[in-house]
Backbone as numpy.savetxt, mean C-alpha at the origin, in Angstrom:
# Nx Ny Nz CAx CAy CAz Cx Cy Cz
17.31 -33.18 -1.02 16.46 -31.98 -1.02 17.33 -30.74 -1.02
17.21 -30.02 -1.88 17.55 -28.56 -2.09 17.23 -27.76 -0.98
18.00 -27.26 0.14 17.84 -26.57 1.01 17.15 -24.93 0.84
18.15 -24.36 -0.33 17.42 -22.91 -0.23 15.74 -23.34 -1.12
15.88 -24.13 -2.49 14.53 -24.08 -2.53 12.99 -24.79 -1.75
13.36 -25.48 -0.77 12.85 -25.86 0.73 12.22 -24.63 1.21
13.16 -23.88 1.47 13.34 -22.61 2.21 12.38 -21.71 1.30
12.43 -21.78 0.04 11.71 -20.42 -0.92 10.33 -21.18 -1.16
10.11 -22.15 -0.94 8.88 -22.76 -1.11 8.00 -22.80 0.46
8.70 -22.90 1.23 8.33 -22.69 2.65 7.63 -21.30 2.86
8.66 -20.35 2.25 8.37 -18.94 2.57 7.35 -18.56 1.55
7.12 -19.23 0.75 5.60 -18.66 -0.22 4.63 -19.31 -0.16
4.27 -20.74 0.76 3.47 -21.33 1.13 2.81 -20.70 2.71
3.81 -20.24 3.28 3.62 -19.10 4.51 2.64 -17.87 4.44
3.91 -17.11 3.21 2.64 -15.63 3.01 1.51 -15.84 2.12
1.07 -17.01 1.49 0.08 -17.28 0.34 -1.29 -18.04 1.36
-0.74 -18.79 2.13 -1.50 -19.30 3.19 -2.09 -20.65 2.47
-1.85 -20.99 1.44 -2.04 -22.10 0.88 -0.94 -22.58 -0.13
-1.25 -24.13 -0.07 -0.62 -25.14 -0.73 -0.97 -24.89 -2.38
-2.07 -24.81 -2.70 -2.66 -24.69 -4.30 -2.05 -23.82 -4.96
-2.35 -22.38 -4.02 -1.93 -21.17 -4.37 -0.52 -21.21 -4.96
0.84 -21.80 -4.06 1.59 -21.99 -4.61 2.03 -23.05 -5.21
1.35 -24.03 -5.64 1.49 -24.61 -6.62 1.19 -24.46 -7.78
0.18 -22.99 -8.05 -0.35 -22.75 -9.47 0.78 -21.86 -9.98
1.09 -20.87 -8.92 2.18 -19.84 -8.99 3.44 -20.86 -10.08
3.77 -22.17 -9.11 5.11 -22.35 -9.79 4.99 -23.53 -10.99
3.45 -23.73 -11.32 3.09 -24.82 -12.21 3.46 -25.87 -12.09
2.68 -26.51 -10.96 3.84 -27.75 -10.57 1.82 -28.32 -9.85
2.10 -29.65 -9.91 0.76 -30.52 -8.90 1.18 -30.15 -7.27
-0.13 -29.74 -6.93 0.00 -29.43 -5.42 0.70 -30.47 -4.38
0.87 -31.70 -4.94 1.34 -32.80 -4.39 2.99 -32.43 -3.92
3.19 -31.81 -5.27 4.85 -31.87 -5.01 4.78 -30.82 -3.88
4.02 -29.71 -4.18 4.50 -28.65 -2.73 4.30 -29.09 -1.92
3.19 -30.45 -1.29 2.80 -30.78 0.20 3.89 -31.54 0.25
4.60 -31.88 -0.56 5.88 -33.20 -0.16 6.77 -32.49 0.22
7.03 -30.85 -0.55 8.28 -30.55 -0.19 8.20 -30.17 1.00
7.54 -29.87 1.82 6.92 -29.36 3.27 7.34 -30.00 4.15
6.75 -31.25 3.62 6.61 -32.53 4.59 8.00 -33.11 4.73
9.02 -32.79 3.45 10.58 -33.62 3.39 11.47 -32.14 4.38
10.64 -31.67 4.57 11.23 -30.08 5.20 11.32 -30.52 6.75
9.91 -30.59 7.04 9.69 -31.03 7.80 10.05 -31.99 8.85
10.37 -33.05 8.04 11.44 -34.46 8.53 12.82 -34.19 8.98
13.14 -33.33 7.88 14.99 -33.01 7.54 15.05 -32.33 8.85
13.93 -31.11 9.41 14.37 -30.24 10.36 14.31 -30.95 12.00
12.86 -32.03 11.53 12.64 -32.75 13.19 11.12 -32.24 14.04
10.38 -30.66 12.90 9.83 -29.77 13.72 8.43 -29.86 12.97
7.67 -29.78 13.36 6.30 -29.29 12.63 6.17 -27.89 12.31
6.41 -27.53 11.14 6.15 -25.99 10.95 4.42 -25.60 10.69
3.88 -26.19 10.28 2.57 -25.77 9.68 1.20 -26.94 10.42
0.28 -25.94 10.47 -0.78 -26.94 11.40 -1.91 -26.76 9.78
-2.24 -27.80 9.50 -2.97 -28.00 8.44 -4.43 -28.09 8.45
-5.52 -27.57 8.09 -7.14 -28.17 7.85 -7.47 -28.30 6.67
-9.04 -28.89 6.59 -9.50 -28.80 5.19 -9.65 -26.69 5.16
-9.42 -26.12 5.52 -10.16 -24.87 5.07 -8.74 -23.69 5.66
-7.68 -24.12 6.40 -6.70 -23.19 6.40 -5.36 -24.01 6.54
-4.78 -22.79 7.35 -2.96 -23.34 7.23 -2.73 -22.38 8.03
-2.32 -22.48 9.10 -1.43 -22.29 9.88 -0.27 -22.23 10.55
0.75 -21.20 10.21 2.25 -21.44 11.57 2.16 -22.08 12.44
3.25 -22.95 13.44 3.28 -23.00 14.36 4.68 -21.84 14.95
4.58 -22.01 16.13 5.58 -20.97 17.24 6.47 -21.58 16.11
7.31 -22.95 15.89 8.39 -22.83 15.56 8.47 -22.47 14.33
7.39 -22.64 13.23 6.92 -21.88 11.79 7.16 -20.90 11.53
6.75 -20.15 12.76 6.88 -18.63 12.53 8.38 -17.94 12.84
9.02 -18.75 13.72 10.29 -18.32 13.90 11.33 -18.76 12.51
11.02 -19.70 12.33 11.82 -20.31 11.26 11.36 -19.27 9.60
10.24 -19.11 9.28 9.95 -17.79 8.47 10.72 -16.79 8.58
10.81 -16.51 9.97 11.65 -15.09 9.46 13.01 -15.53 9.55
13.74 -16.39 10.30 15.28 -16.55 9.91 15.31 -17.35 7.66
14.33 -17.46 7.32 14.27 -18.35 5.96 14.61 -16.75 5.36
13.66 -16.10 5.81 13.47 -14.57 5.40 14.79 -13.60 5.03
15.79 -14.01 5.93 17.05 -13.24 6.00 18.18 -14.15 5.59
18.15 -15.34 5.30 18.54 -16.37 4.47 18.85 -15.79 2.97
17.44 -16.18 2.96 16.83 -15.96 1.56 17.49 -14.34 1.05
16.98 -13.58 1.68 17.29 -12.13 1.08 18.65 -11.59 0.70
19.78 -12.64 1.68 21.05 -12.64 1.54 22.01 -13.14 0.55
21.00 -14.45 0.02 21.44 -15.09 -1.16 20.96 -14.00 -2.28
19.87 -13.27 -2.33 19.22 -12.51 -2.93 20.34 -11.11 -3.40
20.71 -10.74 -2.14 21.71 -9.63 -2.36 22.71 -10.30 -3.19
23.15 -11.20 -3.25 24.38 -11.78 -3.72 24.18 -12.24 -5.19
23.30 -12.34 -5.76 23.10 -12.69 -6.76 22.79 -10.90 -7.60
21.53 -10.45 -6.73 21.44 -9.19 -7.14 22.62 -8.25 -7.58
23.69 -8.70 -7.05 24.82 -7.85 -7.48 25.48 -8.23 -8.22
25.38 -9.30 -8.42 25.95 -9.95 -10.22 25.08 -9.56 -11.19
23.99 -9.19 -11.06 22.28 -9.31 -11.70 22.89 -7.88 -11.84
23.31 -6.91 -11.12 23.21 -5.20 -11.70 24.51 -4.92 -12.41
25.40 -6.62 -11.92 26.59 -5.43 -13.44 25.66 -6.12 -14.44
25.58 -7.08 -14.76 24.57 -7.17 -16.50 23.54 -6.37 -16.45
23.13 -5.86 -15.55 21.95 -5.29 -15.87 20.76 -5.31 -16.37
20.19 -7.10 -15.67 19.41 -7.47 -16.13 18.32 -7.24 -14.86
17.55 -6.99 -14.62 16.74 -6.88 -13.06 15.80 -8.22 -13.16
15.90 -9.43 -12.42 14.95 -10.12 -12.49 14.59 -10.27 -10.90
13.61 -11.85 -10.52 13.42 -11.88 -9.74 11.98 -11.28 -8.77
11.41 -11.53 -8.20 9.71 -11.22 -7.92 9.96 -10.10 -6.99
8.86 -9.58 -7.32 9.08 -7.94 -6.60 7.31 -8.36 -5.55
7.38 -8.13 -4.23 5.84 -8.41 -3.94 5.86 -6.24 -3.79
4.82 -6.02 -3.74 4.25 -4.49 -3.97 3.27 -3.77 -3.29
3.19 -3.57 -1.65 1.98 -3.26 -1.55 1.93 -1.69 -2.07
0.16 -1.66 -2.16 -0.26 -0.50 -3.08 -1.80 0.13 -2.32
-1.67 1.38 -1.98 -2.93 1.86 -1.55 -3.92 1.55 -3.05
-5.20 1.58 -2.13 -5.94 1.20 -3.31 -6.26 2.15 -4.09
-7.15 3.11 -3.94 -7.42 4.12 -4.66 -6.57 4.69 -5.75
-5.57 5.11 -5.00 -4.23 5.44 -5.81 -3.42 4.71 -6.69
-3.44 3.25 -6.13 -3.12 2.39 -7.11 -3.78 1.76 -7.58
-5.17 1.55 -8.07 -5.75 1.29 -9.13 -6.01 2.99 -10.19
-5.93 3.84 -9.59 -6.32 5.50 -10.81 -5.28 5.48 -11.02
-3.93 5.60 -10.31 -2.91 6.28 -10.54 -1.22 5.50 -10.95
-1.59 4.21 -10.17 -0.32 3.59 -10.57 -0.33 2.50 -11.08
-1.61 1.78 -11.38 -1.43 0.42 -12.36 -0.82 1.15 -13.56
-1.44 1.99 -14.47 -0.53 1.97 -15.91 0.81 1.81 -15.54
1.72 2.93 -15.20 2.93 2.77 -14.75 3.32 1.07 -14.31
2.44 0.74 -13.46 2.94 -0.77 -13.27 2.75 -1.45 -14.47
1.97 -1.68 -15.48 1.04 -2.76 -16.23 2.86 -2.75 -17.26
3.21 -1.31 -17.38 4.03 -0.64 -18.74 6.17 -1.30 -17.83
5.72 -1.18 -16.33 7.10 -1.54 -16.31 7.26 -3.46 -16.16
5.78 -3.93 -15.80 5.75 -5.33 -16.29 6.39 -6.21 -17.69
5.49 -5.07 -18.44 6.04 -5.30 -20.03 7.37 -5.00 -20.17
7.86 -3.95 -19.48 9.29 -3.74 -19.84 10.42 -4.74 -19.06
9.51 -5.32 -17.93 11.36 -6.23 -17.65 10.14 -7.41 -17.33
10.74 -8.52 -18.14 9.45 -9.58 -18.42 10.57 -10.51 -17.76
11.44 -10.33 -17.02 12.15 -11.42 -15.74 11.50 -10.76 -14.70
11.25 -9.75 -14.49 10.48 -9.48 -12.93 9.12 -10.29 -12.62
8.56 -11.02 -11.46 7.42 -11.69 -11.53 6.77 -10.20 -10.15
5.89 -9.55 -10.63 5.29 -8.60 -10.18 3.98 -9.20 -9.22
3.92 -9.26 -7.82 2.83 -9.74 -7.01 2.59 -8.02 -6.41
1.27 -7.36 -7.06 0.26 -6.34 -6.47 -0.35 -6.45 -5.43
-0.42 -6.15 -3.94 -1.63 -6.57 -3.08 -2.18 -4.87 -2.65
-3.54 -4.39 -3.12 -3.77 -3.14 -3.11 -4.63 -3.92 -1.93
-4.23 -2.59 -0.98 -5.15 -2.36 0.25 -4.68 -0.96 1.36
-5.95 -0.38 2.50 -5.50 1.26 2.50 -5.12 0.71 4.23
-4.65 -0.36 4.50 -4.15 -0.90 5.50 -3.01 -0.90 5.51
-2.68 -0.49 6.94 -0.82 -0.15 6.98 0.01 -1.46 7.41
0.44 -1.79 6.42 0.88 -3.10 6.21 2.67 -3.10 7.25
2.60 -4.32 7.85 4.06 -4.59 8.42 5.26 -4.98 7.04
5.93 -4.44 6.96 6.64 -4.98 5.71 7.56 -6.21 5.62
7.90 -5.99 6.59 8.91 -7.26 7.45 8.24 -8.94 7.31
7.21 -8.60 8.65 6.27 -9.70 9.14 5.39 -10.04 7.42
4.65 -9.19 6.50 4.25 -9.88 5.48 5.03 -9.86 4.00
6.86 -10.34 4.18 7.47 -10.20 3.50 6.94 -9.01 1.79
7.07 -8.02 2.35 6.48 -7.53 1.48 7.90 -6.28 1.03
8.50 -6.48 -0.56 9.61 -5.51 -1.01 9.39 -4.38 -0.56
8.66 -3.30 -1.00 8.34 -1.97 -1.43 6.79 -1.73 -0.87
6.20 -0.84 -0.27 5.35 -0.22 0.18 5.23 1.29 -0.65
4.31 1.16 -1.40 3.79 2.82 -1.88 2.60 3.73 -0.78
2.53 4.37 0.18 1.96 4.91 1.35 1.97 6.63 0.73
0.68 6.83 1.45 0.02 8.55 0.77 -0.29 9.02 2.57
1.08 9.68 3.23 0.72 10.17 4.09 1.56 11.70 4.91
0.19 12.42 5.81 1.47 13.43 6.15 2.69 12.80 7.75
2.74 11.73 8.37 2.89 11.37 9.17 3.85 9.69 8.64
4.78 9.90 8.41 6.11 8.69 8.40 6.42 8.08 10.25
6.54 6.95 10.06 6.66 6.39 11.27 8.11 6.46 11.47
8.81 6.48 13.11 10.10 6.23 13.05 10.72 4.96 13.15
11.92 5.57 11.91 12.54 4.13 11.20 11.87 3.79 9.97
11.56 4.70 9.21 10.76 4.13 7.86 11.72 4.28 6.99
11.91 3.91 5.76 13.09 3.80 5.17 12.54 4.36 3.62
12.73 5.47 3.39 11.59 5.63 2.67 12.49 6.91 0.96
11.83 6.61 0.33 12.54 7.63 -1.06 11.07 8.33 -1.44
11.03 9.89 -1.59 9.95 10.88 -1.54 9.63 10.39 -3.71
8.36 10.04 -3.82 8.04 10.25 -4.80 7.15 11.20 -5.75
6.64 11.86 -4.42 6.00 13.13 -5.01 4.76 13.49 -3.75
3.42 14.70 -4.39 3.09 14.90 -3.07 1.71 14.99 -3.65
0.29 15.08 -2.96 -0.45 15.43 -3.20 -1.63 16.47 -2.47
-2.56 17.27 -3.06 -3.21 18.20 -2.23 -4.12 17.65 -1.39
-4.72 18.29 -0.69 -6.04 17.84 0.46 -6.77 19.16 -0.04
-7.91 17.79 -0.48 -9.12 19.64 -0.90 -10.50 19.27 -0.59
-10.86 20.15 0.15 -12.34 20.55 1.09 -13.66 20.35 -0.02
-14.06 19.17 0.00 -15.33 18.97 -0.96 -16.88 19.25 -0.03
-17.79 19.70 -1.25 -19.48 19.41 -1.57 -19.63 19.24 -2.36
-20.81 19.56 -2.40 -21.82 18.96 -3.45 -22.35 20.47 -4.09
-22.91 20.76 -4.93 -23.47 22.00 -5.42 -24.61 22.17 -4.59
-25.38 20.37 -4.61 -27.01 21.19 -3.88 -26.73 20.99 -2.36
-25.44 20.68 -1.84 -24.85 21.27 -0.32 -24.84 22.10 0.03
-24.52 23.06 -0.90 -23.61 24.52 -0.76 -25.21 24.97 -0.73
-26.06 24.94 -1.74 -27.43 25.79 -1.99 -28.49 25.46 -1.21
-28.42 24.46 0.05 -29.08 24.13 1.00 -28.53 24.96 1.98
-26.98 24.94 2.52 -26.35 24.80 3.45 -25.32 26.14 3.84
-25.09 26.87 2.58 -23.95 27.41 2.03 -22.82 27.13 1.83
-21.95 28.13 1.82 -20.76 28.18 1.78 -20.24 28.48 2.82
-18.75 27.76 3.47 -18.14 28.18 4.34 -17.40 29.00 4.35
-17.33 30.05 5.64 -16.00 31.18 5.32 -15.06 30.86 6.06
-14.61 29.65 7.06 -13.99 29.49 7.81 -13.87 28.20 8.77
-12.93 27.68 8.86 -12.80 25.54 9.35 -13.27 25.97 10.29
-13.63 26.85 11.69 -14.19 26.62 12.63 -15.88 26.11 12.00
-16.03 26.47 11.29 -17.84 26.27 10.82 -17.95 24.81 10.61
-16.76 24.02 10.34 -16.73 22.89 9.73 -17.78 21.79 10.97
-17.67 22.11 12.48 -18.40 21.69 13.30 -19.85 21.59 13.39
-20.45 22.60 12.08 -21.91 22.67 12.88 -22.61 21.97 11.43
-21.59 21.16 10.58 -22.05 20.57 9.10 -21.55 18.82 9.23
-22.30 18.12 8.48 -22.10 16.43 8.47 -20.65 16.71 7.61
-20.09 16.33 8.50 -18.63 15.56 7.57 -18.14 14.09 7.65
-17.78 14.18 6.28 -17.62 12.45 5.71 -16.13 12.37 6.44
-15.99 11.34 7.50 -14.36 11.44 7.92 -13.83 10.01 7.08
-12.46 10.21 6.72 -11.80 8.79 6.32 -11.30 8.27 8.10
-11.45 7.18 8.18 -11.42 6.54 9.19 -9.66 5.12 9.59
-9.17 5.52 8.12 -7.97 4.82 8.09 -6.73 5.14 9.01
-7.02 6.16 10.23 -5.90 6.30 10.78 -6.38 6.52 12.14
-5.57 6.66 13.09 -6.07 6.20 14.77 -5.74 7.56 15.32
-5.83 8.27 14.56 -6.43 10.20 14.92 -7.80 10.56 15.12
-8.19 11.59 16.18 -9.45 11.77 16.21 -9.82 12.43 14.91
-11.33 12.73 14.98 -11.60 13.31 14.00 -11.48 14.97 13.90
-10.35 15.18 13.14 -9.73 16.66 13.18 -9.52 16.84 11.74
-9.76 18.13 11.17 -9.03 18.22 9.97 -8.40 19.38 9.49
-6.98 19.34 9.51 -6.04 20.68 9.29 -6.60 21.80 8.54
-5.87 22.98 9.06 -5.93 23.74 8.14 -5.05 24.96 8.39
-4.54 25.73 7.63 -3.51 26.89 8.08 -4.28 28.42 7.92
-4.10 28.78 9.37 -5.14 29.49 9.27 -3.93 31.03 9.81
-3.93 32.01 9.28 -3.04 33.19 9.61 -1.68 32.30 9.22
-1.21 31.58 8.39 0.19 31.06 8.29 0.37 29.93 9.56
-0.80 29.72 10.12 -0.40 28.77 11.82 -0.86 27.92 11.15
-0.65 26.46 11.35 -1.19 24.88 11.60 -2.07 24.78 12.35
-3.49 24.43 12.23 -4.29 24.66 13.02 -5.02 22.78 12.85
-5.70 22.11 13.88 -7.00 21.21 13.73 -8.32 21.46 14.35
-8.82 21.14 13.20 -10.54 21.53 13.69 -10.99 20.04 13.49
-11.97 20.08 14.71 -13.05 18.99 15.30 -13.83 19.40 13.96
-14.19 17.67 13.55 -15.24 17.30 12.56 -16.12 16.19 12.97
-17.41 16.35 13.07 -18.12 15.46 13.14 -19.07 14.76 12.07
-19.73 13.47 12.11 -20.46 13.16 11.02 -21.01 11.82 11.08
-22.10 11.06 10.54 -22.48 9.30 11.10 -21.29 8.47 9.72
-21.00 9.09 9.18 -20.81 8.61 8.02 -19.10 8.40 8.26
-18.53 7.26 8.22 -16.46 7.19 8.07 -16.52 6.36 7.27
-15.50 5.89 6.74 -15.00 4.82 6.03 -13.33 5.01 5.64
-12.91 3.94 5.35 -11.56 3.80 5.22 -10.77 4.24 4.06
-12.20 4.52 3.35 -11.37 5.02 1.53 -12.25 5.92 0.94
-11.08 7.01 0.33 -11.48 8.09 0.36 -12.34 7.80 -0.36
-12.50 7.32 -2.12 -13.54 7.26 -2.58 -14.71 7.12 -2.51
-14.85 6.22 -1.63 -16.06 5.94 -1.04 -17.00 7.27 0.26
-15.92 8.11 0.46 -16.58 9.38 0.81 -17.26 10.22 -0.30
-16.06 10.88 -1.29 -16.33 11.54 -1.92 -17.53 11.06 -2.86
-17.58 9.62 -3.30 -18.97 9.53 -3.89 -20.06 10.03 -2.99
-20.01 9.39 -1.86 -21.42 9.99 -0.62 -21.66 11.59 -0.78
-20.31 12.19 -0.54 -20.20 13.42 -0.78 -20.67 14.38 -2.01
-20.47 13.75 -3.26 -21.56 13.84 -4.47 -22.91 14.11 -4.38
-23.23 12.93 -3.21 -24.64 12.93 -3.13 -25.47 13.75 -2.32
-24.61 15.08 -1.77 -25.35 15.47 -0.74 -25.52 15.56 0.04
-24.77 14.20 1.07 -24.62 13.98 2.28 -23.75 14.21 3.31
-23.22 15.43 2.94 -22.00 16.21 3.63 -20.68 16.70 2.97
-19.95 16.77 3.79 -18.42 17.83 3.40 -17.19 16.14 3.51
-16.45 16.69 2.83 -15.15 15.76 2.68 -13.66 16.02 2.73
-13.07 15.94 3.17 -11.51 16.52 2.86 -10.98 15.04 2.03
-10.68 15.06 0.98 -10.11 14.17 0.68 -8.64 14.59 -0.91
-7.66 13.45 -0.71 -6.58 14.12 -1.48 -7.08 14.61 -2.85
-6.02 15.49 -3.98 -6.68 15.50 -5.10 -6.78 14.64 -6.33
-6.46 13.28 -6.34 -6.37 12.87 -6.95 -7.66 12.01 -7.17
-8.18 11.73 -5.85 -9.35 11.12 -5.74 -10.61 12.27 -6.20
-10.43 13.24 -5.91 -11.71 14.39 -6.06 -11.84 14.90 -7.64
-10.35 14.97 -8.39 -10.61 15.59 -10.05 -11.62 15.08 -10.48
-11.96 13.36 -10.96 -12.73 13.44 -11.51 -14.12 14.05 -11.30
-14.15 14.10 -9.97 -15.58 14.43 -9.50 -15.48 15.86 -9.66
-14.47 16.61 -9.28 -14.56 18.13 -9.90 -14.75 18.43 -11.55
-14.40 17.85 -11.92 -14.54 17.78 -14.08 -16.01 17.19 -14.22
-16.50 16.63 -13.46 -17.60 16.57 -14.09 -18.50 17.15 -13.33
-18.17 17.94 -12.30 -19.07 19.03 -12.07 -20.25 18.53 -10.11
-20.06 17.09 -9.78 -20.72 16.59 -9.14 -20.26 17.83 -7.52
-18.54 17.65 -7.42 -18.72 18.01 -6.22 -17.77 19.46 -6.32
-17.71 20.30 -5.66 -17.02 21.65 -5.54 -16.35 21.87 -4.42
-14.86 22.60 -4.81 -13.88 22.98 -3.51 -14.52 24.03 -2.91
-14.27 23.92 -1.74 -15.06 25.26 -0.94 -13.52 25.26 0.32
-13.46 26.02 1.16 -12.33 26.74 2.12 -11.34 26.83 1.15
-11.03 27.24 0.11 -9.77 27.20 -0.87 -8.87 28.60 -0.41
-9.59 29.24 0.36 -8.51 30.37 1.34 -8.06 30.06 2.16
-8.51 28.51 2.78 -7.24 27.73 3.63 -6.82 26.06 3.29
-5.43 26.40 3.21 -4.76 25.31 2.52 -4.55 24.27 3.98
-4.84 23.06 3.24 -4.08 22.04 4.33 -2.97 21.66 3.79
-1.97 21.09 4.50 -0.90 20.23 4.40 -1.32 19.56 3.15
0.04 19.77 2.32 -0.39 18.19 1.57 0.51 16.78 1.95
0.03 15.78 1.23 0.45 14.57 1.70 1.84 14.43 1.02
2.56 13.30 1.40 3.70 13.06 0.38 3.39 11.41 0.50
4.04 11.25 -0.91 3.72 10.05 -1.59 5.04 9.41 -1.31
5.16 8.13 -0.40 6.18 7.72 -0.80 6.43 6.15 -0.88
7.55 6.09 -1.56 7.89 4.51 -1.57 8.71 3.93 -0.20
7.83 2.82 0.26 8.78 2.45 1.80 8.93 1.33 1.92
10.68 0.76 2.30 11.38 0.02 2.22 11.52 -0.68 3.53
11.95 -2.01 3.69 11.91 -2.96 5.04 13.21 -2.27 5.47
13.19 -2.38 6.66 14.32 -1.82 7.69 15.55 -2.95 7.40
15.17 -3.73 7.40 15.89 -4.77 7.82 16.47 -5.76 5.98
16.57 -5.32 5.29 17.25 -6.03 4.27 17.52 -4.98 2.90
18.79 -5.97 2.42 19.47 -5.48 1.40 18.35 -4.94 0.11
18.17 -3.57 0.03 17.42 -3.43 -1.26 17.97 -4.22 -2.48
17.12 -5.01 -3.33 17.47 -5.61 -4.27 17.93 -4.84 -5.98
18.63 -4.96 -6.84 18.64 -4.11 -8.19 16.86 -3.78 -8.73
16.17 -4.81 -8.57 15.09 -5.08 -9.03 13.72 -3.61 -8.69
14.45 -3.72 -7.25 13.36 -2.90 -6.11 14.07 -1.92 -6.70
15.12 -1.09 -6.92 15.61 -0.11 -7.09 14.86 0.52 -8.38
15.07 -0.52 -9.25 14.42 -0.28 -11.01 13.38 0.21 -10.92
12.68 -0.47 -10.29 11.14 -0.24 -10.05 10.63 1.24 -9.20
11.20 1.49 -8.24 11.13 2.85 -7.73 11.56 4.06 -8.42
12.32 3.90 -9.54 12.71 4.92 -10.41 11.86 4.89 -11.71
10.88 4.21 -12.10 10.06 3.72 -12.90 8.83 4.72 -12.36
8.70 4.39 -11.16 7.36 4.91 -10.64 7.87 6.21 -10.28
9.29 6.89 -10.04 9.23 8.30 -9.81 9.22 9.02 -10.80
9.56 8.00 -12.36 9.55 9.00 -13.52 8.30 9.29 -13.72
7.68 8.30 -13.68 6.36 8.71 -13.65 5.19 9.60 -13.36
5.55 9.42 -11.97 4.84 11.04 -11.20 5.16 11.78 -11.28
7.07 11.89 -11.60 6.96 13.02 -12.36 6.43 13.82 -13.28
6.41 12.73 -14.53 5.94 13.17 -15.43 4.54 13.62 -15.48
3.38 13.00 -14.66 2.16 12.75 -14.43 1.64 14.08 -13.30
2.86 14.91 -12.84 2.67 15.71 -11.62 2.05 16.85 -12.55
């Protein structure tokens, strides 16, 4: 038995949570992956995985053994990777998490176009607006839309985006117009609910940083899903601009406080603390900054 591929089959039967899964991945009968498990298994002495008809589970020693496979693996990875960047060929699987919103409007093309362009990279997408461990769900590269970086993030700035104060037209002509974020209290606001801040929403008011209390029945975790509500009538929104254009072009919803700016966000790409960036991960982050550049 091949030790490191033991090890690379271990570690994608781990984060996939099934046997099938990675057996379709590597085109092979699910048989061979439950054997290689099981010859893993023997060789080590340990039960790594607790099995049912309907999941898969670590055990304590599973999970420890994952992450030393993890830093194994990534090491052989560096070592090859650096033969891999004098030819200058980038191969090798890139996993990607991706906010959703943003990365289904804004960064699949860019992805779909650098797929086509290096056809050795095996590209795994997992879009979600959940702040993912990068480490614990072996995950390369993290793309994150925020004003607040955690410490120790390892991170390259790819660009930034606005925060802009939405209604609706027949909001404003029910309700009015606001002259000022203190008013923002006595109107339904749609809050995004993806972060473990009360409900406050910036604004710079005399050149100061200011937060104003927002209330509303209505949260959810993605912006879109405000700003459509918000279309409809059913209150005020702060949400970035990338999510709101279309709805401004076609006329549904309108900026209102545009005499006070919030913070904008910065977009960035974020890297595991703990391992050698690969040539691959590198390619790929300069792919997606030409991009927003260009796209800014």
């Amino acid at each position: 038995m091949d030790k490191l591929d033991a090890m690379q089959i271990f570690v994608r039967v781990a984060e996939a949570g099934s046997f099938t899964a990675v057996a379709d991945q590597l085109q092979v009968a699910r048989s061979a992956v439950t054997r290689q498990i099981a010859a893993l298994e023997k060789h080590l002495r340990v039960k790594l995985m607790t099995r049912s008809t309907r999941s898969l589970t670590l055990t304590p020693a599973g999970a420890a053994y994952l992450e030393k496979c993890r830093v194994i693996l990534n090491m052989v990875d560096a070592a090859e990777s650096s033969l891999d960047e004098e030819k200058a060929v980038p191969r090798g699987r890139i996993r990607l998490g991706l906010p959703l919103t943003f990365g289904l409007q804004r960064l699949l093309p860019a992805l779909l176009d650098f797929a086509k362009a290096q056809p050795h990279i095996d590209l795994q997408m997992d879009f979600s607006d959940q702040r993912a461990n990068l480490i614990e769900e072996g995950i390369d590269l993290s793309i994150r839309i925020t004003a607040d970086l955690q410490p120790g993030d390892i991170v390259r700035t790819l660009g930034h985006c606005r925060l802009l104060t939405l209604a609706s037209p027949s909001y404003v002509s029910e309700h009015g117009s606001l002259r000022h974020p203190d008013e923002l209290q006595h109107h339904e606001c749609l809050v995004y609910s993806g972060t473990n801040k009360g409900a406050t929403w910036p604004y710079r008011v005399e050149g100061q940083l200011q937060a104003f209390p927002v209330r509303g029945r209505i949260q959810a975790n993605n912006g879109l899903a405000l700003v459509q509500a918000t279309a409809q009538g059913m209150g005020l929104t702060l949400q970035p601009d990338f999510i709101a254009e279309p709805f401004l072009q076609r006329g549904e919803v309108v900026e209102i406080l545009q005499a006070f700016e919030s913070p904008p966000l910065g977009i960035y790409a974020v890297l595991p603390s703990n391992r050698y960036i690969p040539h691959r991960v590198n390619v790929l982050i300069e792919h997606l900054a030409g991009f927003l550049g260009k796209s800014a």
